[in-house]
PQR file of N, CA, C, O and H, with PARSE charges and radii, in Angstrom:
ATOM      1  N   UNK A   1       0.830  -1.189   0.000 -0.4000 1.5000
ATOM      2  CA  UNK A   1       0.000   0.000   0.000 -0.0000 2.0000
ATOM      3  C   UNK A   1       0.874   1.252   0.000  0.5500 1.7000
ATOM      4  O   UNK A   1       0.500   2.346  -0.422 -0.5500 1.4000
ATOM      5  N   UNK A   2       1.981   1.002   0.475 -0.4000 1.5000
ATOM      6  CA  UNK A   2       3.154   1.890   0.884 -0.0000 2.0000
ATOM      7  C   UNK A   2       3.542   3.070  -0.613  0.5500 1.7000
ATOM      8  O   UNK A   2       3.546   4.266  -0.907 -0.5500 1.4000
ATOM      9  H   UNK A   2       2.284   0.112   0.818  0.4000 1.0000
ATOM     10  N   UNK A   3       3.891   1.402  -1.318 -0.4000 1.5000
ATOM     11  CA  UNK A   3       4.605   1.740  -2.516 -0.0000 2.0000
ATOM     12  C   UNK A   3       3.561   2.142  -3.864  0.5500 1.7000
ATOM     13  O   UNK A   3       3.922   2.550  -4.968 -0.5500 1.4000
ATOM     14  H   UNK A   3       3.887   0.431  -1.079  0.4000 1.0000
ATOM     15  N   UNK A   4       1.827   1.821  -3.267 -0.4000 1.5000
ATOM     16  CA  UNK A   4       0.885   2.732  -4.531 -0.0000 2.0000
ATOM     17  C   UNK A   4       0.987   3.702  -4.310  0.5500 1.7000
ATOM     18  O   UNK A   4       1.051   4.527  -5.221 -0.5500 1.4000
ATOM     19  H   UNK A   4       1.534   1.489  -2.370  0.4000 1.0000
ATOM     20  N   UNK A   5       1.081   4.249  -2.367 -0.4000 1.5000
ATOM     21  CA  UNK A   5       0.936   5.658  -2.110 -0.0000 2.0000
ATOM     22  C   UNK A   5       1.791   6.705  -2.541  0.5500 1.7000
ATOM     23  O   UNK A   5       1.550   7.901  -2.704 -0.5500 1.4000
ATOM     24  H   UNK A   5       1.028   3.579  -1.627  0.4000 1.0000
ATOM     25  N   UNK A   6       3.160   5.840  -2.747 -0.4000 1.5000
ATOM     26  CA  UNK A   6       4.094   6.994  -3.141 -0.0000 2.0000
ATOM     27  C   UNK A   6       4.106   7.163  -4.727  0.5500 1.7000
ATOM     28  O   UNK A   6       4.316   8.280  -5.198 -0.5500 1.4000
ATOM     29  H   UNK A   6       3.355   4.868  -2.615  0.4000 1.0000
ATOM     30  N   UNK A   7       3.884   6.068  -5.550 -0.4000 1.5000
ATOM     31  CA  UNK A   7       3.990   6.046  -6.942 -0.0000 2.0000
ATOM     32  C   UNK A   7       2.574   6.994  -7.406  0.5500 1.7000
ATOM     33  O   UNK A   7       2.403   7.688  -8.408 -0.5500 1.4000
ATOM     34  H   UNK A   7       3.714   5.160  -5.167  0.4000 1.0000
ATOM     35  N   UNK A   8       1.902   6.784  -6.550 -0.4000 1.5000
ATOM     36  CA  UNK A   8       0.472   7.818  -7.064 -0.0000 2.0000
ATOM     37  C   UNK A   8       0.698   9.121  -6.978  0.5500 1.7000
ATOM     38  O   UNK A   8       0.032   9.921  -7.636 -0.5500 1.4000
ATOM     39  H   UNK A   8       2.041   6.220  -5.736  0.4000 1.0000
ATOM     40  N   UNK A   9       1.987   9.614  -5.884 -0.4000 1.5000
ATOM     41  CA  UNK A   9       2.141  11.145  -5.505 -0.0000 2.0000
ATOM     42  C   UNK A   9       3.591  11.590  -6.540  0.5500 1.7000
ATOM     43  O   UNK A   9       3.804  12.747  -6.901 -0.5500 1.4000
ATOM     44  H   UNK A   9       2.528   8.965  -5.350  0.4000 1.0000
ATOM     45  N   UNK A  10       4.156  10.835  -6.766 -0.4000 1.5000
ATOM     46  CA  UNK A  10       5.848  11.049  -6.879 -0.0000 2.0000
ATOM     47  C   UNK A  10       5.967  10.670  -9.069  0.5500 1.7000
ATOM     48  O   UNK A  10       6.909  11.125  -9.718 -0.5500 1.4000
ATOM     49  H   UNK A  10       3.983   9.895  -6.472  0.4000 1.0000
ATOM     50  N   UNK A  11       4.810   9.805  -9.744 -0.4000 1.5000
ATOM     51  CA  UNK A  11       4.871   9.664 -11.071 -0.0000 2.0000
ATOM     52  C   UNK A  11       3.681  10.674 -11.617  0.5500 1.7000
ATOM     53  O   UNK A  11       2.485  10.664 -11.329 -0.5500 1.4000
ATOM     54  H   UNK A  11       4.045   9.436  -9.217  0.4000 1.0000
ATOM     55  N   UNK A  12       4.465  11.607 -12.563 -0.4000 1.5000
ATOM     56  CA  UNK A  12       3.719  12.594 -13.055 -0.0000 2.0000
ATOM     57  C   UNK A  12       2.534  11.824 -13.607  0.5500 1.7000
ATOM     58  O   UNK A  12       1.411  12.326 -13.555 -0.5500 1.4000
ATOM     59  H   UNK A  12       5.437  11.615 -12.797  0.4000 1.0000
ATOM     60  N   UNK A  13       2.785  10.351 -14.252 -0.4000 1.5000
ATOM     61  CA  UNK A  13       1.203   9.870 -15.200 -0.0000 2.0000
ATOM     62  C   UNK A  13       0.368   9.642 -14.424  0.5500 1.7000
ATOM     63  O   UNK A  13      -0.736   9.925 -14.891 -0.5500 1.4000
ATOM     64  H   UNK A  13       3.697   9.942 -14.294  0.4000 1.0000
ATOM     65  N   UNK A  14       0.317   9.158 -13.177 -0.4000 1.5000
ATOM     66  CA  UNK A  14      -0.592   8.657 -12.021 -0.0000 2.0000
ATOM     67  C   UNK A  14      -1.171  10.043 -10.851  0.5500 1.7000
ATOM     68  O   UNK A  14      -2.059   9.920 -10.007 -0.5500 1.4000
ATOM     69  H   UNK A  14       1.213   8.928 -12.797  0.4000 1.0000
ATOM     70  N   UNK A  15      -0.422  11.204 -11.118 -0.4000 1.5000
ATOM     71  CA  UNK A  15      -0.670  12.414 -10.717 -0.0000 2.0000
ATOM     72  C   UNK A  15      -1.901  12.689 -11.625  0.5500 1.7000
ATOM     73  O   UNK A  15      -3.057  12.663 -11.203 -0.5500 1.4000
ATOM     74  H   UNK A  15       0.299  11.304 -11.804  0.4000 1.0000
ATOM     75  N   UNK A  16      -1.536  12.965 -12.955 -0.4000 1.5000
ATOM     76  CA  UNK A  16      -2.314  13.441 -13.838 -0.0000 2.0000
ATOM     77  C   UNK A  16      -3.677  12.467 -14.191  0.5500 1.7000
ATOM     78  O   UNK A  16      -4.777  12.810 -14.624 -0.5500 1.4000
ATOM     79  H   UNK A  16      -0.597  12.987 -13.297  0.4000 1.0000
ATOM     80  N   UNK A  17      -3.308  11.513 -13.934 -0.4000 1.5000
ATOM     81  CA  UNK A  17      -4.806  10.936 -14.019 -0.0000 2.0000
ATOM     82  C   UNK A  17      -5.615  11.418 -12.687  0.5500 1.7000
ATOM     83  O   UNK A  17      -6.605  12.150 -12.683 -0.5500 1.4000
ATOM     84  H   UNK A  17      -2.415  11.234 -13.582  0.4000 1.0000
ATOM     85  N   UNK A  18      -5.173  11.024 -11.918 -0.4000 1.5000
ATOM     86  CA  UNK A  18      -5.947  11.187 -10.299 -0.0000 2.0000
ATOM     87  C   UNK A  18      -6.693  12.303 -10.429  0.5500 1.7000
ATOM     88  O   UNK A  18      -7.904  12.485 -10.301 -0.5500 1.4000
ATOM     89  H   UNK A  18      -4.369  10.429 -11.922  0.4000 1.0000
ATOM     90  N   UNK A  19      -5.499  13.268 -10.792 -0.4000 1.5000
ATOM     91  CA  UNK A  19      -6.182  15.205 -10.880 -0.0000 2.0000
ATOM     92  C   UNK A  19      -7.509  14.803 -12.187  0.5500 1.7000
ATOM     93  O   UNK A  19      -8.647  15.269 -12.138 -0.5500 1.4000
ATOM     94  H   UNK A  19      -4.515  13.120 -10.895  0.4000 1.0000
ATOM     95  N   UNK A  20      -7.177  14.184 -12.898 -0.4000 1.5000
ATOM     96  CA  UNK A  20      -8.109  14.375 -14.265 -0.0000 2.0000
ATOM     97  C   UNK A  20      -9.505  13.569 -13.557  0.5500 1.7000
ATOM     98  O   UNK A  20     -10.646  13.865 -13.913 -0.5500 1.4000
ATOM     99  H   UNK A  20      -6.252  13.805 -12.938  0.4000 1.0000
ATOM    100  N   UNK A  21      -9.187  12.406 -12.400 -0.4000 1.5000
ATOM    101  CA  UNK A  21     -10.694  12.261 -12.388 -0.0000 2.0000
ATOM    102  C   UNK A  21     -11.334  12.958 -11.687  0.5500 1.7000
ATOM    103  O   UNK A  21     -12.471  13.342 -11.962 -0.5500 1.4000
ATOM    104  H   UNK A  21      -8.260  12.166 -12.111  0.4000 1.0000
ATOM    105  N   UNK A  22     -10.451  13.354 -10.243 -0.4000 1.5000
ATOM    106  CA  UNK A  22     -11.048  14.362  -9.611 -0.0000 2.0000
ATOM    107  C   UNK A  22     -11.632  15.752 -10.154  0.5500 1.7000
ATOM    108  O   UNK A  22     -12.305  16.462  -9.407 -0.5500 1.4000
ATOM    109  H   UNK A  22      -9.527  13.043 -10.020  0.4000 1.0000
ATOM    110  N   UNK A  23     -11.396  16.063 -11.275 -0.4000 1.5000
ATOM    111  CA  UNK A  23     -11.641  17.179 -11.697 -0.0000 2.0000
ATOM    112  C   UNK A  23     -13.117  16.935 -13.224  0.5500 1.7000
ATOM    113  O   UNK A  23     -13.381  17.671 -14.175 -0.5500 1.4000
ATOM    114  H   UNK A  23     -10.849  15.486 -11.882  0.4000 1.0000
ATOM    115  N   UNK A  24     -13.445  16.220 -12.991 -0.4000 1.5000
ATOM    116  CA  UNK A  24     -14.848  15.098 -13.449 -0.0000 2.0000
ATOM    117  C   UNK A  24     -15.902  15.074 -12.777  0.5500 1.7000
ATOM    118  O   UNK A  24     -17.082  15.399 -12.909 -0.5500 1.4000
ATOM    119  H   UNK A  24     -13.231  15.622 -12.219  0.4000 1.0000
ATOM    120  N   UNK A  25     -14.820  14.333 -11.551 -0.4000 1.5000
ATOM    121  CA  UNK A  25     -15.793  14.156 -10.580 -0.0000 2.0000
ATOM    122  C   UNK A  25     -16.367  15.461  -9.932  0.5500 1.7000
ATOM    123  O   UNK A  25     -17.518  15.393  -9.499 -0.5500 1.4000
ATOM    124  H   UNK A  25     -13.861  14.068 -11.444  0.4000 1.0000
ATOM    125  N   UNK A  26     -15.804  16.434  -9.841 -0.4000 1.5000
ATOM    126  CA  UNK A  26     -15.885  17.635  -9.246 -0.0000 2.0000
ATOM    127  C   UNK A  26     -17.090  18.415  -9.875  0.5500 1.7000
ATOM    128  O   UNK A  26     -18.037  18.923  -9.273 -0.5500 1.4000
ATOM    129  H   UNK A  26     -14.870  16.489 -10.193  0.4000 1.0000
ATOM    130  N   UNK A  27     -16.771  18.391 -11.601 -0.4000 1.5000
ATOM    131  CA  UNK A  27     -17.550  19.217 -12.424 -0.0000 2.0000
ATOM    132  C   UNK A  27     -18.858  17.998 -12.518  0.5500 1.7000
ATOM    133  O   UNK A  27     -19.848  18.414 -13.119 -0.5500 1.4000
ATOM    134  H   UNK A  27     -16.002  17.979 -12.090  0.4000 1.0000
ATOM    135  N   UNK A  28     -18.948  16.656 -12.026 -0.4000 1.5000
ATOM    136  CA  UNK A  28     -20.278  16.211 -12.137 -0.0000 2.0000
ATOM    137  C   UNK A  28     -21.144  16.774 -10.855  0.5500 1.7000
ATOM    138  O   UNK A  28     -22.351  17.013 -10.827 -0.5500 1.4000
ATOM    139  H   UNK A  28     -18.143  16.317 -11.538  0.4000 1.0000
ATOM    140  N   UNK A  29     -20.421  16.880 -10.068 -0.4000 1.5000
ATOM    141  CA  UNK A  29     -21.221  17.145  -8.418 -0.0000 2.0000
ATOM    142  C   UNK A  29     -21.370  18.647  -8.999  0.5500 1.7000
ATOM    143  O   UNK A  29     -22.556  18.963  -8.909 -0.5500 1.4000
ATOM    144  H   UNK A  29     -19.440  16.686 -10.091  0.4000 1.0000
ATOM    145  N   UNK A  30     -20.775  19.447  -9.432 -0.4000 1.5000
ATOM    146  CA  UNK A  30     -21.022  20.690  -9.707 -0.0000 2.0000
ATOM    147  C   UNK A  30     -22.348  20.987 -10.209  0.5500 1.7000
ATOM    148  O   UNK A  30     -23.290  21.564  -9.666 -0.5500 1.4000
ATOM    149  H   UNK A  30     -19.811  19.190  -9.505  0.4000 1.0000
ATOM    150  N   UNK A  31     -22.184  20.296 -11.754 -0.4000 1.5000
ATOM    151  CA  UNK A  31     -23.229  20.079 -12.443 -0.0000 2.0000
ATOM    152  C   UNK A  31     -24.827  19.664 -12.050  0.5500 1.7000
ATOM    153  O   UNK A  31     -25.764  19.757 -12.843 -0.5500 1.4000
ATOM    154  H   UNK A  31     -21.418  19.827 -12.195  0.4000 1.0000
ATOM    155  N   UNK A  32     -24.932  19.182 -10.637 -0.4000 1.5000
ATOM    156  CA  UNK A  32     -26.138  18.730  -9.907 -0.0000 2.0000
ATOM    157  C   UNK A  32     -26.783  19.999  -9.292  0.5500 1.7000
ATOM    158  O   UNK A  32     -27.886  20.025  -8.746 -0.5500 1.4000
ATOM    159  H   UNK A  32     -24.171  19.106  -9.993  0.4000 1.0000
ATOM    160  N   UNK A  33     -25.865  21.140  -9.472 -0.4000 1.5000
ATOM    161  CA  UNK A  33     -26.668  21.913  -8.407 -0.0000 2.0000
ATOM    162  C   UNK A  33     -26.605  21.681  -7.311  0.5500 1.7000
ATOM    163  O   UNK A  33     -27.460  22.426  -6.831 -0.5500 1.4000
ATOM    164  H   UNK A  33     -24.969  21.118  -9.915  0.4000 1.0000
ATOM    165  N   UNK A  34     -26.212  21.193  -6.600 -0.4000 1.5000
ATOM    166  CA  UNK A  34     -26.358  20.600  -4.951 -0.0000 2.0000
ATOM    167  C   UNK A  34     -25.212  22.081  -4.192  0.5500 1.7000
ATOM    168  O   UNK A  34     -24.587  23.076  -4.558 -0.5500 1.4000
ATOM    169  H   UNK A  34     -25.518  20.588  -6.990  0.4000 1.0000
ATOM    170  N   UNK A  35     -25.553  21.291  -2.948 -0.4000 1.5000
ATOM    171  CA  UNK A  35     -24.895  21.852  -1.947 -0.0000 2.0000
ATOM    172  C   UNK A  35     -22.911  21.909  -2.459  0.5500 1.7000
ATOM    173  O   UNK A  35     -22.497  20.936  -3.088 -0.5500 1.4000
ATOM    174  H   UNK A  35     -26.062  20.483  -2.651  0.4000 1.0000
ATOM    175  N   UNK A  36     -21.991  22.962  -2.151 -0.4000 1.5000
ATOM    176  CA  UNK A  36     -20.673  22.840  -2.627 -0.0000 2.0000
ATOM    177  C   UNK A  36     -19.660  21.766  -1.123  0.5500 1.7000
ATOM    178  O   UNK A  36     -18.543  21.253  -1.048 -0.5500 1.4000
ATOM    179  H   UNK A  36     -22.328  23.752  -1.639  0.4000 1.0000
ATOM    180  N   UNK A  37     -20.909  21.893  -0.151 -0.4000 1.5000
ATOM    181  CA  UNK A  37     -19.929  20.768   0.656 -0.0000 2.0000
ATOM    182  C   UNK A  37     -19.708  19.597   0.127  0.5500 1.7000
ATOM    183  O   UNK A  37     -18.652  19.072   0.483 -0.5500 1.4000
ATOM    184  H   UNK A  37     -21.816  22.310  -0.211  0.4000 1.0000
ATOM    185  N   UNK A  38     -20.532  18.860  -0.801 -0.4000 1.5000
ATOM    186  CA  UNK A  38     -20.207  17.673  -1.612 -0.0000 2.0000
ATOM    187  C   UNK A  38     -18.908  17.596  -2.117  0.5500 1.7000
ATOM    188  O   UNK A  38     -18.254  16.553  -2.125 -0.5500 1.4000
ATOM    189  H   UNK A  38     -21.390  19.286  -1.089  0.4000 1.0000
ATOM    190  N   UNK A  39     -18.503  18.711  -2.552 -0.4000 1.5000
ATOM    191  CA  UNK A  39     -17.057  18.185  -3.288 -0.0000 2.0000
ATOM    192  C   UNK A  39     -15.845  18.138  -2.472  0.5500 1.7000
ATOM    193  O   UNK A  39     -14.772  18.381  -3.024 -0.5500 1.4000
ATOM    194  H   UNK A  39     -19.034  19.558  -2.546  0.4000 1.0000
ATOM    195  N   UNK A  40     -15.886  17.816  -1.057 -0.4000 1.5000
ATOM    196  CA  UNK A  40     -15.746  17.334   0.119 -0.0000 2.0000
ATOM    197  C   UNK A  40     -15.316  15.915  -0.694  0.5500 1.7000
ATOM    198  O   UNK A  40     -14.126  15.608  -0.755 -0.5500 1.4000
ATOM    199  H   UNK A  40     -16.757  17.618  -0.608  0.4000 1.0000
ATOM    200  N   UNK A  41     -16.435  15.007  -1.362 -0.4000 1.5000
ATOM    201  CA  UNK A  41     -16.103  13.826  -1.622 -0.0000 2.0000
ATOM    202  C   UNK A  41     -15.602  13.249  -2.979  0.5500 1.7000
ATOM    203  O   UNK A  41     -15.835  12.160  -3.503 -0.5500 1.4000
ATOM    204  H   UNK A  41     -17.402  15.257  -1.312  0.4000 1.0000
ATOM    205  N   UNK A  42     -14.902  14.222  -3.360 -0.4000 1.5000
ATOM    206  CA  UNK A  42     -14.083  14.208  -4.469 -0.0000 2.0000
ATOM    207  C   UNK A  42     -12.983  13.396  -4.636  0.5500 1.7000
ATOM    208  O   UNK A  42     -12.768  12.738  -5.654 -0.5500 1.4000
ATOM    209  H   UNK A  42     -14.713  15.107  -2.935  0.4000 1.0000
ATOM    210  N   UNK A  43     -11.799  13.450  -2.987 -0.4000 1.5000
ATOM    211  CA  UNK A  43     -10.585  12.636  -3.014 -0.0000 2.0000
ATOM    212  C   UNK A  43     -11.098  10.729  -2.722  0.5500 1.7000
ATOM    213  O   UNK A  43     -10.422   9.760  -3.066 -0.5500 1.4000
ATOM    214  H   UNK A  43     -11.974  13.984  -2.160  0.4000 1.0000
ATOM    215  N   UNK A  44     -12.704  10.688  -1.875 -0.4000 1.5000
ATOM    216  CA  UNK A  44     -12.795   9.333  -1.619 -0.0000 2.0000
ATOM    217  C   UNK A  44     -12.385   8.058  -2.365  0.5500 1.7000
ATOM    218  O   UNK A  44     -11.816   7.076  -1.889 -0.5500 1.4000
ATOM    219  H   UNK A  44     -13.253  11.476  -1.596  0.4000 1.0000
ATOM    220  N   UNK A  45     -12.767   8.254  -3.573 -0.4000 1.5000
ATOM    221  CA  UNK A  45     -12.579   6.926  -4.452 -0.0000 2.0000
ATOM    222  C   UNK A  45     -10.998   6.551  -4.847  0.5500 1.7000
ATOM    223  O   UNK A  45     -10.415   5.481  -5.019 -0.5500 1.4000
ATOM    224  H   UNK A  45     -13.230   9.052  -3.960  0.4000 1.0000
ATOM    225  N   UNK A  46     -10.588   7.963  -4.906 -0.4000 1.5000
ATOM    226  CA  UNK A  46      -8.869   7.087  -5.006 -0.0000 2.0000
ATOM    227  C   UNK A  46      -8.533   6.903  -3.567  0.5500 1.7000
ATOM    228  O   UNK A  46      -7.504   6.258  -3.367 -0.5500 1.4000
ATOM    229  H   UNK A  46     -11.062   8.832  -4.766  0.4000 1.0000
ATOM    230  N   UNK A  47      -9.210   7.351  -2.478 -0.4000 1.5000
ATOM    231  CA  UNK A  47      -8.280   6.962  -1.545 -0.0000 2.0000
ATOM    232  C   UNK A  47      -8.881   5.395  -0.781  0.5500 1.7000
ATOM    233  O   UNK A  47      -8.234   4.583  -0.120 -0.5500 1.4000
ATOM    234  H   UNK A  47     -10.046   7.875  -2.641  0.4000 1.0000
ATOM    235  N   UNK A  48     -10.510   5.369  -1.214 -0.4000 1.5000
ATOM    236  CA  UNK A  48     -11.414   4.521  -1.290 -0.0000 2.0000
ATOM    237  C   UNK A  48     -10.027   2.879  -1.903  0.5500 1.7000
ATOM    238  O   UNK A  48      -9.516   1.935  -1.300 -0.5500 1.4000
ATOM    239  H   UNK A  48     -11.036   6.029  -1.751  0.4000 1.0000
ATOM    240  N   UNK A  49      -9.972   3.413  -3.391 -0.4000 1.5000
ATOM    241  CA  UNK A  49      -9.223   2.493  -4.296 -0.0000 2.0000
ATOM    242  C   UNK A  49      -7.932   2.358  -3.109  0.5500 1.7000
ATOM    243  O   UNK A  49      -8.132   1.355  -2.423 -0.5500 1.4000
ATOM    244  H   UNK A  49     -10.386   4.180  -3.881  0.4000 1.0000
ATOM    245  N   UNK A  50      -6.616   3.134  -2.679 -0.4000 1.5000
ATOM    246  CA  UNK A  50      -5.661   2.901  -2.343 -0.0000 2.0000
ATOM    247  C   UNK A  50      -6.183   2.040  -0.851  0.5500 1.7000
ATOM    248  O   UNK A  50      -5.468   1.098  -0.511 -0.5500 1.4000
ATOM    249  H   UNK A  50      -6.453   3.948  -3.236  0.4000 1.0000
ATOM    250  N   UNK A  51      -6.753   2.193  -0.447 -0.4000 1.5000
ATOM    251  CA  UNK A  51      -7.098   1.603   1.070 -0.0000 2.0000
ATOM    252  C   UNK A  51      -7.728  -0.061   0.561  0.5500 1.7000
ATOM    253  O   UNK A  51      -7.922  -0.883   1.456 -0.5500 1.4000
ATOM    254  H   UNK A  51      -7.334   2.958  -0.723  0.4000 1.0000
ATOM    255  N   UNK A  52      -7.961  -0.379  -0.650 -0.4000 1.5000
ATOM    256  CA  UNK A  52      -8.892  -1.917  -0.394 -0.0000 2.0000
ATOM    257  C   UNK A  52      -7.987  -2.281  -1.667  0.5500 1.7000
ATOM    258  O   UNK A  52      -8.231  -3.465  -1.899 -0.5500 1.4000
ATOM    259  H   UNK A  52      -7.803   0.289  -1.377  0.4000 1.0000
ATOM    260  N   UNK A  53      -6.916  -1.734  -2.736 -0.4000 1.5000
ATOM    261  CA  UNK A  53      -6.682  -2.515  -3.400 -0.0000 2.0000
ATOM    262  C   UNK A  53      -5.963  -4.258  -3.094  0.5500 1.7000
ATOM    263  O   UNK A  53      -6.068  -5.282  -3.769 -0.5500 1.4000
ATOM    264  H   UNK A  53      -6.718  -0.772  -2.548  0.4000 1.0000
ATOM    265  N   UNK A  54      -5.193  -3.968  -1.703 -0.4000 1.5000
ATOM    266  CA  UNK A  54      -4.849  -5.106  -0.921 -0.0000 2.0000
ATOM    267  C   UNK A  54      -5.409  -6.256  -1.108  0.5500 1.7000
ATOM    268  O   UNK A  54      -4.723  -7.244  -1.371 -0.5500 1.4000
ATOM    269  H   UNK A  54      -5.108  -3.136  -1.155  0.4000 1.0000
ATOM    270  N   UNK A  55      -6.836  -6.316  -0.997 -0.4000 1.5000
ATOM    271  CA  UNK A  55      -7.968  -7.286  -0.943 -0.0000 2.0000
ATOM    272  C   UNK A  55      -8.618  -7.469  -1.999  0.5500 1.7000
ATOM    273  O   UNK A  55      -9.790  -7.845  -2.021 -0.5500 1.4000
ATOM    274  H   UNK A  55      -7.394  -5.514  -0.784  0.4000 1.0000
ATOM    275  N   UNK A  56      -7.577  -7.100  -3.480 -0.4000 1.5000
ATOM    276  CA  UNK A  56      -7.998  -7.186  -4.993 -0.0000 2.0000
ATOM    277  C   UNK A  56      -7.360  -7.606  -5.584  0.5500 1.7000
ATOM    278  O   UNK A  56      -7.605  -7.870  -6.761 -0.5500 1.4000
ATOM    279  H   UNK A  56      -6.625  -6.794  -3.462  0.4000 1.0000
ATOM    280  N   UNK A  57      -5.730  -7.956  -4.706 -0.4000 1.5000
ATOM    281  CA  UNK A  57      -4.367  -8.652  -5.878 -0.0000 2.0000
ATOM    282  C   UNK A  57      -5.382  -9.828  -6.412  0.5500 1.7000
ATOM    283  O   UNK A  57      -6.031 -10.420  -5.549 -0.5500 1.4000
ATOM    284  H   UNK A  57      -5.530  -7.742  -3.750  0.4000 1.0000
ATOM    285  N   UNK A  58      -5.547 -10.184  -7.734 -0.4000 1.5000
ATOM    286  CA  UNK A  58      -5.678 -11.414  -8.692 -0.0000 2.0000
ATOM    287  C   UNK A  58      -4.623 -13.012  -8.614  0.5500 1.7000
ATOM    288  O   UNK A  58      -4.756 -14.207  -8.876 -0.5500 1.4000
ATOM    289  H   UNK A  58      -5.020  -9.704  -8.434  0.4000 1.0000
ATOM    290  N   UNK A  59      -3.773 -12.253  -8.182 -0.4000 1.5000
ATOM    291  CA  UNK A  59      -2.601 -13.337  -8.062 -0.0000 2.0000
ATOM    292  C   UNK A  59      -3.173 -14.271  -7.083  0.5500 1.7000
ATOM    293  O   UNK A  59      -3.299 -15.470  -7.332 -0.5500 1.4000
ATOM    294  H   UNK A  59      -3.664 -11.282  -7.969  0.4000 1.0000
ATOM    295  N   UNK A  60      -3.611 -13.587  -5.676 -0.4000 1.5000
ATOM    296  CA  UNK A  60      -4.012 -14.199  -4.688 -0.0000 2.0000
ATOM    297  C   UNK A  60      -5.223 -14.982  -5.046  0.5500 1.7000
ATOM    298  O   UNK A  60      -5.377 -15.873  -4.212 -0.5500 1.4000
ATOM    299  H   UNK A  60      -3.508 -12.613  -5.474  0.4000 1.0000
ATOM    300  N   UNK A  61      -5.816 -14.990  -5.638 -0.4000 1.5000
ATOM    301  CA  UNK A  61      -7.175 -15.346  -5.784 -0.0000 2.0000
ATOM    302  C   UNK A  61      -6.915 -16.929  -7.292  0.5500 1.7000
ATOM    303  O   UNK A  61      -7.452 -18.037  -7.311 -0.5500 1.4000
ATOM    304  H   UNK A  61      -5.691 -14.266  -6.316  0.4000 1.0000
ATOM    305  N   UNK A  62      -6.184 -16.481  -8.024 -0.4000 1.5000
ATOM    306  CA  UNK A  62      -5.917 -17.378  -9.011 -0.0000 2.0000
ATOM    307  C   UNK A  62      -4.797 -18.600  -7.855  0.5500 1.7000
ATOM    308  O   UNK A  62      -4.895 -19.806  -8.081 -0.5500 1.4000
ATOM    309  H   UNK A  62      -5.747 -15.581  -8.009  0.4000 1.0000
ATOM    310  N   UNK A  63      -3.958 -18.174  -6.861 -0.4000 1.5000
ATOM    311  CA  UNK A  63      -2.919 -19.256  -5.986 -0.0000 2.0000
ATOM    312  C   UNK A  63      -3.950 -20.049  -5.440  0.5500 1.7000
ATOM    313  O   UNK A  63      -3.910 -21.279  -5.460 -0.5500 1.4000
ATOM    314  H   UNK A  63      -3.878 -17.195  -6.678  0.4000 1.0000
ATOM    315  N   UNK A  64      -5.110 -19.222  -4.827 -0.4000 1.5000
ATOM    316  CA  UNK A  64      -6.105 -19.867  -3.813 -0.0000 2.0000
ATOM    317  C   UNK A  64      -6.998 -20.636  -5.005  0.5500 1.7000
ATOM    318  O   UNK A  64      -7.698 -21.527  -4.524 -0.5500 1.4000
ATOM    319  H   UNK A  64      -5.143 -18.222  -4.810  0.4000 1.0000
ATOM    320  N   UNK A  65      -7.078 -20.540  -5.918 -0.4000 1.5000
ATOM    321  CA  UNK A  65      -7.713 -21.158  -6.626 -0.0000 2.0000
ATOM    322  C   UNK A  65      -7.341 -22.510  -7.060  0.5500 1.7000
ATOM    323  O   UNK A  65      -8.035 -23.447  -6.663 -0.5500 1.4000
ATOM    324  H   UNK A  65      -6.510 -19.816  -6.309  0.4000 1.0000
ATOM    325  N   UNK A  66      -6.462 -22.703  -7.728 -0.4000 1.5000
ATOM    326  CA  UNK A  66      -5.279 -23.507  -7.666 -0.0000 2.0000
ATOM    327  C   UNK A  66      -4.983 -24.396  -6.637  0.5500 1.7000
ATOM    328  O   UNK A  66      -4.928 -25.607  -6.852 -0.5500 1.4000
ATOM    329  H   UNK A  66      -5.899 -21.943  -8.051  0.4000 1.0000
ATOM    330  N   UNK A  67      -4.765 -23.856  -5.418 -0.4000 1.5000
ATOM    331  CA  UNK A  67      -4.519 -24.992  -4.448 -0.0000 2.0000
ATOM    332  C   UNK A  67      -5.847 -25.653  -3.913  0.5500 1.7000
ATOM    333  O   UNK A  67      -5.829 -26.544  -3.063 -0.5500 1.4000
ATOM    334  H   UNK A  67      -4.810 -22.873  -5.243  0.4000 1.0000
ATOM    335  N   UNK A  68      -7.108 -25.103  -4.526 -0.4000 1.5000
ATOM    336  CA  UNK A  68      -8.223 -25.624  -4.080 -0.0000 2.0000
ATOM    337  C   UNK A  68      -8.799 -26.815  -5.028  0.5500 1.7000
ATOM    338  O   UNK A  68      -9.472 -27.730  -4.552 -0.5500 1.4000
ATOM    339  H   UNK A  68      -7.124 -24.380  -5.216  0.4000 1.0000
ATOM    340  N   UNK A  69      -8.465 -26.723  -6.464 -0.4000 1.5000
ATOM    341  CA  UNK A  69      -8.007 -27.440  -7.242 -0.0000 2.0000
ATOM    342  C   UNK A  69      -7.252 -28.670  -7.060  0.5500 1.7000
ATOM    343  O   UNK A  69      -7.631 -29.735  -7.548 -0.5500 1.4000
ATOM    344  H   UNK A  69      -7.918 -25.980  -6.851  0.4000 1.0000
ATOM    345  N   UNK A  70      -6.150 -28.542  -6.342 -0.4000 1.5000
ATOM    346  CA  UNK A  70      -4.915 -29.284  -6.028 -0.0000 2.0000
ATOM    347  C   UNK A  70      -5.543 -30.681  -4.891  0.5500 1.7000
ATOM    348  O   UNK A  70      -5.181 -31.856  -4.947 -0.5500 1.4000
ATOM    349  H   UNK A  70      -5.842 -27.677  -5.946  0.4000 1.0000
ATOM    350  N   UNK A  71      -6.481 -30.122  -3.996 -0.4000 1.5000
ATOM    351  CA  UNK A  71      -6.616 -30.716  -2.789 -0.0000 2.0000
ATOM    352  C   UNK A  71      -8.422 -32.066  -2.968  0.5500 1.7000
ATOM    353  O   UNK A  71      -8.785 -32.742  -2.006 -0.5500 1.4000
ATOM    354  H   UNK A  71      -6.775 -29.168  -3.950  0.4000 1.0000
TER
END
């Protein structure tokens, strides 16, 4: 988790996406008319994404698969 957090802050392509969705996401909540405290929830989903990708490696899931296979 260490090493998404820093590659997401420190590689200009993973900067520039992040900013590009947040700035989507921003102009969709905009676009609703609503209240401007909403865009409050602008940073959630990447930080949403960096906090649970852990519990999404594929690798893990294809090993566990495999040894369930095996047995």
């Amino acid at each position: 988790m260490k090493s998404l957090m820093k590659t997401s802050l420190t590689e200009m392509k993973n900067v520039v996406i992040i900013l590009g969705h947040w700035l989507l996401m921003a102009y969709g909540i905009l676009s609703l008319r609503q209240h401007y405290a909403f865009l409050a929830f602008v940073p959630f989903p990447a930080i949403f994404y960096i906090l649970t990708v852990k519990f999404t490696d594929p690798t893990e899931f294809r090993d566990k698969d495999r040894s369930e296979r095996n047995s």
